[in-house]
C-alpha positions as CSV (number, residue, x, y, z in Angstrom):
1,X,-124.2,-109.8,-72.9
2,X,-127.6,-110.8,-73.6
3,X,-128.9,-113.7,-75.6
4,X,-131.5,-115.8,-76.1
5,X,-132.6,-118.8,-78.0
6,X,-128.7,-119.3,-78.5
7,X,-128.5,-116.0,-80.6
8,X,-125.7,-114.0,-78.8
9,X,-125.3,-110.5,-80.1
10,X,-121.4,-108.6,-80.3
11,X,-121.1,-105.4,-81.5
12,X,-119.5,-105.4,-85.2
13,X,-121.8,-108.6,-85.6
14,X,-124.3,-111.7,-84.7
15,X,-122.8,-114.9,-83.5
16,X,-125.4,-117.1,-83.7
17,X,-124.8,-120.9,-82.3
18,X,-127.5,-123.3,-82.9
19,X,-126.7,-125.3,-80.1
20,X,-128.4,-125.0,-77.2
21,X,-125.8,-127.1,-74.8
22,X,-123.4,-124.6,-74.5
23,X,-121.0,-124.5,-71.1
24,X,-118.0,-122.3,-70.6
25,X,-115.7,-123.1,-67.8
26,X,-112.1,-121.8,-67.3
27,X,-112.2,-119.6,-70.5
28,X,-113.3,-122.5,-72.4
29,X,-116.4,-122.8,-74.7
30,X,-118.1,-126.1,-75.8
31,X,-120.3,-126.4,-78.8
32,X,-121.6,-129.8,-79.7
33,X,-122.9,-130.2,-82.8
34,X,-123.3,-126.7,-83.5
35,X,-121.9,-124.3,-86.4
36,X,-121.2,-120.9,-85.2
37,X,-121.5,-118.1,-87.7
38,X,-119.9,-114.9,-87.7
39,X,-120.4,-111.8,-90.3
40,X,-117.6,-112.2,-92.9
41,X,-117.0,-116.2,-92.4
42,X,-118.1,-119.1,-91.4
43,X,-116.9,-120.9,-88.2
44,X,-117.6,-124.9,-87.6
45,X,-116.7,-126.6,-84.6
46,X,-117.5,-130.1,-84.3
47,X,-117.2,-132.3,-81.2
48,X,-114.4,-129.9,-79.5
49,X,-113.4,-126.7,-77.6
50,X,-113.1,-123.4,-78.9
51,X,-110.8,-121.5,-76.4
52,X,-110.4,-117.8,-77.3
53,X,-107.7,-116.2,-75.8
54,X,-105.6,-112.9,-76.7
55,X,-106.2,-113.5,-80.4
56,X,-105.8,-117.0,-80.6
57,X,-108.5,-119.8,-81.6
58,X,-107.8,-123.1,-80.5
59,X,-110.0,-126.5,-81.3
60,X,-109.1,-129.4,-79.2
61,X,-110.0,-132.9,-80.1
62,X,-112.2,-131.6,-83.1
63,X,-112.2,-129.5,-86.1
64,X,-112.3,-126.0,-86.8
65,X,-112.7,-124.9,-90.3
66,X,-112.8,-120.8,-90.9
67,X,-113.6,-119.9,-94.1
68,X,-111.8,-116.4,-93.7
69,X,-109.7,-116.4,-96.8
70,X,-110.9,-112.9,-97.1
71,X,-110.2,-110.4,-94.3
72,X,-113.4,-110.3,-91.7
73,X,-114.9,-106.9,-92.0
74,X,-115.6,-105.8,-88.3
75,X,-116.8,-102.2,-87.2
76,X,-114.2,-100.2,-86.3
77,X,-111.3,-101.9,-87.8
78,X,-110.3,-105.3,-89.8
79,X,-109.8,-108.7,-88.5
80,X,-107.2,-111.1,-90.7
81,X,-106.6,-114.5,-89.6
82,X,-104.2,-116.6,-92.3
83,X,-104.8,-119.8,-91.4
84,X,-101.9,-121.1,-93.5
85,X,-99.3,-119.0,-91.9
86,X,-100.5,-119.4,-88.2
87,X,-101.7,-123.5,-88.5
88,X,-100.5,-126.6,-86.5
89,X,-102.6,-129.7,-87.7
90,X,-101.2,-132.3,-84.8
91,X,-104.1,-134.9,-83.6
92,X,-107.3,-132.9,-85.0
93,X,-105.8,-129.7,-83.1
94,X,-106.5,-126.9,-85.3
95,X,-104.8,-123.3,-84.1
96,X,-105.4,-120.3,-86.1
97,X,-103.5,-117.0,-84.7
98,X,-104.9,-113.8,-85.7
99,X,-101.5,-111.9,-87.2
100,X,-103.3,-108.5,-87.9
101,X,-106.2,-107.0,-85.3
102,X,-108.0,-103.7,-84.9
103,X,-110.9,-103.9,-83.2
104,X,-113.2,-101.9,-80.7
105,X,-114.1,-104.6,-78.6
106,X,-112.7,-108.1,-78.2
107,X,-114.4,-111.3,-78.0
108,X,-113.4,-113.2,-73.6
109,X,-114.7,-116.1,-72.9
110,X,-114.8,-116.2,-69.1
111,X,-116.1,-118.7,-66.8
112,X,-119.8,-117.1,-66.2
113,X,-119.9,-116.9,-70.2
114,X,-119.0,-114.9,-73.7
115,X,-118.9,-111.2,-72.7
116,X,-117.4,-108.5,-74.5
117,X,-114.8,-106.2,-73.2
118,X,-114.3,-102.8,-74.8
Protein backbone atom coordinates (compact mmCIF):
# COMPACT_ATOMS: atom_id res chain seq x y z
CA UNK A 1 0.00 0.00 0.00
CA UNK A 2 1.24 3.36 -0.35
CA UNK A 3 0.04 6.57 1.02
CA UNK A 4 0.81 9.75 1.91
CA UNK A 5 -0.47 12.82 3.55
CA UNK A 6 -3.26 10.40 4.89
CA UNK A 7 -4.52 9.72 1.33
CA UNK A 8 -4.51 5.80 1.00
CA UNK A 9 -5.20 4.52 -2.43
CA UNK A 10 -7.33 0.84 -2.99
CA UNK A 11 -8.02 -0.23 -6.22
CA UNK A 12 -11.87 0.26 -7.13
CA UNK A 13 -11.34 3.58 -5.10
CA UNK A 14 -9.65 6.45 -2.75
CA UNK A 15 -9.98 6.23 0.86
CA UNK A 16 -8.99 9.24 1.98
CA UNK A 17 -8.82 9.91 6.09
CA UNK A 18 -8.07 13.34 7.13
CA UNK A 19 -6.58 12.25 10.20
CA UNK A 20 -3.24 12.05 10.50
CA UNK A 21 -3.11 9.91 14.01
CA UNK A 22 -3.90 6.86 12.61
CA UNK A 23 -2.60 3.40 14.56
CA UNK A 24 -3.58 -0.09 13.68
CA UNK A 25 -2.86 -2.78 16.06
CA UNK A 26 -4.36 -6.38 16.20
CA UNK A 27 -6.49 -5.79 13.00
CA UNK A 28 -7.81 -2.74 14.49
CA UNK A 29 -7.91 0.82 13.06
CA UNK A 30 -8.27 4.10 15.07
CA UNK A 31 -9.44 7.34 13.53
CA UNK A 32 -9.87 10.25 15.78
CA UNK A 33 -11.70 12.93 14.62
CA UNK A 34 -11.45 11.94 11.16
CA UNK A 35 -14.24 11.15 8.33
CA UNK A 36 -13.22 8.51 5.97
CA UNK A 37 -14.61 8.67 2.57
CA UNK A 38 -15.10 5.97 0.13
CA UNK A 39 -16.40 6.17 -3.69
CA UNK A 40 -20.16 5.49 -3.50
CA UNK A 41 -20.75 6.56 0.36
CA UNK A 42 -19.73 8.26 3.01
CA UNK A 43 -18.07 6.69 6.16
CA UNK A 44 -17.86 8.73 9.67
CA UNK A 45 -16.20 7.39 12.59
CA UNK A 46 -16.01 9.42 15.57
CA UNK A 47 -14.01 8.76 18.76
CA UNK A 48 -13.99 4.76 18.01
CA UNK A 49 -12.54 1.62 16.23
CA UNK A 50 -13.30 0.52 12.93
CA UNK A 51 -12.35 -3.25 12.83
CA UNK A 52 -12.75 -4.77 9.37
CA UNK A 53 -12.94 -8.25 9.36
CA UNK A 54 -14.27 -10.91 6.66
CA UNK A 55 -17.02 -8.49 5.70
CA UNK A 56 -17.94 -7.12 8.85
CA UNK A 57 -17.56 -3.33 10.13
CA UNK A 58 -17.58 -2.81 13.62
CA UNK A 59 -17.49 0.75 15.69
CA UNK A 60 -16.75 0.37 19.25
CA UNK A 61 -17.45 3.01 21.77
CA UNK A 62 -18.41 5.55 18.85
CA UNK A 63 -20.47 5.99 15.89
CA UNK A 64 -20.41 4.81 12.51
CA UNK A 65 -22.86 6.30 10.10
CA UNK A 66 -22.61 4.77 6.21
CA UNK A 67 -24.63 6.49 4.00
CA UNK A 68 -24.78 3.38 1.62
CA UNK A 69 -28.48 3.22 1.02
CA UNK A 70 -27.53 2.70 -2.53
CA UNK A 71 -25.35 -0.30 -3.51
CA UNK A 72 -21.37 0.81 -3.48
CA UNK A 73 -20.23 0.60 -7.02
CA UNK A 74 -16.75 -1.12 -6.86
CA UNK A 75 -14.59 -2.35 -9.94
CA UNK A 76 -15.07 -5.63 -10.61
CA UNK A 77 -18.19 -6.35 -8.84
CA UNK A 78 -20.92 -4.59 -6.28
CA UNK A 79 -20.74 -4.11 -2.70
CA UNK A 80 -24.33 -3.91 -0.63
CA UNK A 81 -24.33 -3.38 2.92
CA UNK A 82 -28.18 -2.98 4.46
CA UNK A 83 -27.58 -1.49 7.43
CA UNK A 84 -31.10 -2.15 8.70
CA UNK A 85 -31.10 -5.80 8.18
CA UNK A 86 -27.45 -6.47 9.60
CA UNK A 87 -27.58 -3.55 12.73
CA UNK A 88 -27.09 -4.00 16.52
CA UNK A 89 -27.37 -0.46 18.26
CA UNK A 90 -26.22 -1.67 21.98
CA UNK A 91 -23.96 1.11 23.90
CA UNK A 92 -22.91 3.25 20.69
CA UNK A 93 -21.82 -0.15 19.02
CA UNK A 94 -22.76 0.15 15.55
CA UNK A 95 -22.25 -3.33 13.34
CA UNK A 96 -23.06 -3.33 9.79
CA UNK A 97 -22.54 -6.86 7.85
CA UNK A 98 -22.06 -6.75 4.30
CA UNK A 99 -25.00 -9.56 3.02
CA UNK A 100 -23.96 -9.36 -0.74
CA UNK A 101 -19.98 -9.08 -1.89
CA UNK A 102 -18.10 -9.37 -5.19
CA UNK A 103 -15.08 -7.92 -5.23
CA UNK A 104 -11.45 -8.23 -6.65
CA UNK A 105 -9.72 -7.31 -3.78
CA UNK A 106 -10.65 -6.98 -0.20
CA UNK A 107 -9.99 -4.40 2.28
CA UNK A 108 -7.38 -6.32 5.83
CA UNK A 109 -6.41 -4.33 8.34
CA UNK A 110 -3.46 -6.01 9.82
CA UNK A 111 -1.15 -4.99 12.52
CA UNK A 112 1.72 -3.20 10.18
CA UNK A 113 -1.44 -1.33 8.47
CA UNK A 114 -4.45 -1.28 5.66
CA UNK A 115 -3.13 -3.50 2.81
CA UNK A 116 -5.04 -4.95 0.25
CA UNK A 117 -5.22 -8.64 -0.57
CA UNK A 118 -6.26 -9.77 -4.04
Amino acid sequence: MEGEEGVTEVEGGVMEVEAKNMEAEEGVTEVEGGVTEVEGGVMEVEAGNMEVEEGTMEADGGVMEADLEEATEVEGGVTETHLEEAADHEGGVTEAKEVAQEMECLLCVRSTGLETRP
